[in-house]
C-alpha positions in Angstrom: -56.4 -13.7 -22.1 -56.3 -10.2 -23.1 -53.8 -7.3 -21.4 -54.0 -4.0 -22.2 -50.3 -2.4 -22.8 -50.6 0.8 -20.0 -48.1 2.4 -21.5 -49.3 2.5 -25.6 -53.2 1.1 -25.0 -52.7 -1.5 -27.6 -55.2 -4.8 -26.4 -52.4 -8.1 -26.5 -53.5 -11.7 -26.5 -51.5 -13.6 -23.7 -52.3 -17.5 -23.4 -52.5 -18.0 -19.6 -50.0 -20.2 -19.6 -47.9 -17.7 -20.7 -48.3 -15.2 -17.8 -46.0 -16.0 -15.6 -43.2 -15.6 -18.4 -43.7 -11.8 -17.9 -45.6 -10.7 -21.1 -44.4 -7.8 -23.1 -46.3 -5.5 -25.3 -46.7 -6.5 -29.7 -46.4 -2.9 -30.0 -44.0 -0.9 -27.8 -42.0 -3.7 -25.9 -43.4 -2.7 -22.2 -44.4 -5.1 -19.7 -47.6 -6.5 -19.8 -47.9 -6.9 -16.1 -45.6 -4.4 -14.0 -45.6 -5.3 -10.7 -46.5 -2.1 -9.5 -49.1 0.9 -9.9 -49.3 2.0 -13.6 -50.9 5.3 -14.3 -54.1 5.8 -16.1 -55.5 9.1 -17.9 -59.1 10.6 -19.6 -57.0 8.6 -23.0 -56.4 5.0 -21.5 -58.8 4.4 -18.8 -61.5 3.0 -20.5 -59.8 0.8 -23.0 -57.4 -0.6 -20.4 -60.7 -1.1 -17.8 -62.9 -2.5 -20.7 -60.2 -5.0 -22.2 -58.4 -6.4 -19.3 -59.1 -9.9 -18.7 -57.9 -9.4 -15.3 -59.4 -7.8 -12.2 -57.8 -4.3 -12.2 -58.5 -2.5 -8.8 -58.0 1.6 -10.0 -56.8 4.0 -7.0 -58.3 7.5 -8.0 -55.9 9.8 -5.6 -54.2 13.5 -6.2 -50.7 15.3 -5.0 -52.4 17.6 -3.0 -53.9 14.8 -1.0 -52.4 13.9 2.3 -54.1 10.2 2.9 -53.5 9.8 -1.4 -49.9 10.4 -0.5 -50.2 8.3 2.8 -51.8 5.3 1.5 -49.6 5.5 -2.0 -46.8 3.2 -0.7 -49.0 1.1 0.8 -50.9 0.4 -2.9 -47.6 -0.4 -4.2 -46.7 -2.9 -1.7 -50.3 -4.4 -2.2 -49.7 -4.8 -6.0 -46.6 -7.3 -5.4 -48.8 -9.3 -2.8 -51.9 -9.6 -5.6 -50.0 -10.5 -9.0 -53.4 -11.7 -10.4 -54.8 -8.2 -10.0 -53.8 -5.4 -12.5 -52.9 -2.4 -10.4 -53.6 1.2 -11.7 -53.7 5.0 -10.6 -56.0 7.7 -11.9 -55.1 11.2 -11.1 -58.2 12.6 -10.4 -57.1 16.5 -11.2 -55.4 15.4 -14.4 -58.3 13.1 -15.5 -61.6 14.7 -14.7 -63.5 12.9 -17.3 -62.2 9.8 -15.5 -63.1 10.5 -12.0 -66.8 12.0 -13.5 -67.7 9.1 -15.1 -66.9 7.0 -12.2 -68.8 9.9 -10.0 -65.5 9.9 -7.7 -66.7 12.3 -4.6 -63.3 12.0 -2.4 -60.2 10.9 -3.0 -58.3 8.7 -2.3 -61.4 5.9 -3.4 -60.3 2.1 -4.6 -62.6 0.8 -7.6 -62.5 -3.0 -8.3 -63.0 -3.4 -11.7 -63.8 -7.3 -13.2 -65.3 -7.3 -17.0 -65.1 -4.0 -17.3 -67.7 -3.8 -14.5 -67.4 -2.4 -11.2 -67.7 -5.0 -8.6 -66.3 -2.9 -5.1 -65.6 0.0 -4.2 -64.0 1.8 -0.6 -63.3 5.3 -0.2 -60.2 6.1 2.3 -56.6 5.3 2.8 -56.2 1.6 3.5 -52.6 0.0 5.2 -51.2 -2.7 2.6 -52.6 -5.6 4.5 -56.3 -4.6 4.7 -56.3 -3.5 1.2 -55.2 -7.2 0.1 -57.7 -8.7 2.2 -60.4 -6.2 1.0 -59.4 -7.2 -2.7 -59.1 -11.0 -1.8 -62.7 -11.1 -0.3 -64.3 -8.6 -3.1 -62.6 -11.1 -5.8 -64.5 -14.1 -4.1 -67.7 -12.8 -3.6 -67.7 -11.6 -7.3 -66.8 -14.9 -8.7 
């Protein structure tokens, strides 16, 4: 399977037998698979969406946002539930190429990403448990 490093972009074969040995980066050393939110930018986005053989759901948020702010511990805390889902967060004012290309309207909006496709997407803060359950049933229907 193939994880893309968030932190240098470099692509990293992991047999999938192998992921549950927590996976580090060829390149820089990182973790593979943090278990929480990594950041995305304009740079990383679209290598890490188009090369990651897991589903990556993308939370496109910004600090001015009360309900980004809101529902931003309650993404976390989904991303240790899901371990099988890659976890990411796209500042929308610092990546405006990003949140065009994705024609992000309001903020905060979740993207589920599988292939490097879009398969769901929900606009507004979400508590932990409905945001697992979103994912869970977006992940079946997609399968």
């Amino acid at each position: 399977m193939n994880l893309v490093c968030p932190h240098c972009a470099t692509t990293n074969r992991v047999p999938e037998e192998r992921l549950q040995d927590q996976p580090v980066c060829g390149r820089c050393g990182e973790k593979l698979m943090p278990a929480h939110p990594v950041a995305l930018t304009d740079e990383t986005f679209p290598r890490y969406i188009a090369n990651t053989g897991q589903p990556v759901l993308v939370d496109f948020w910004a600090d001015w946002c009360a309900p980004c702010r809101m529902m931003a511990p309650h993404f976390a805390n989904a991303a240790t539930q899901l371990p099988g889902v890659r976890f990411a967060k796209v500042d929308s004012d610092a990546s405006p190429n990003t949140s065009a290309a994705n024609d992000i309207a309001s903020i905060p909006t979740l993207i589920l990403y599988r292939d490097g496709k879009e398969v769901a997407r929900q606009s507004g803060a979400m508590p932990a448990g409905e945001l697992v359950k979103w994912v869970q049933g977006k992940l079946a229907r997609s399968a």
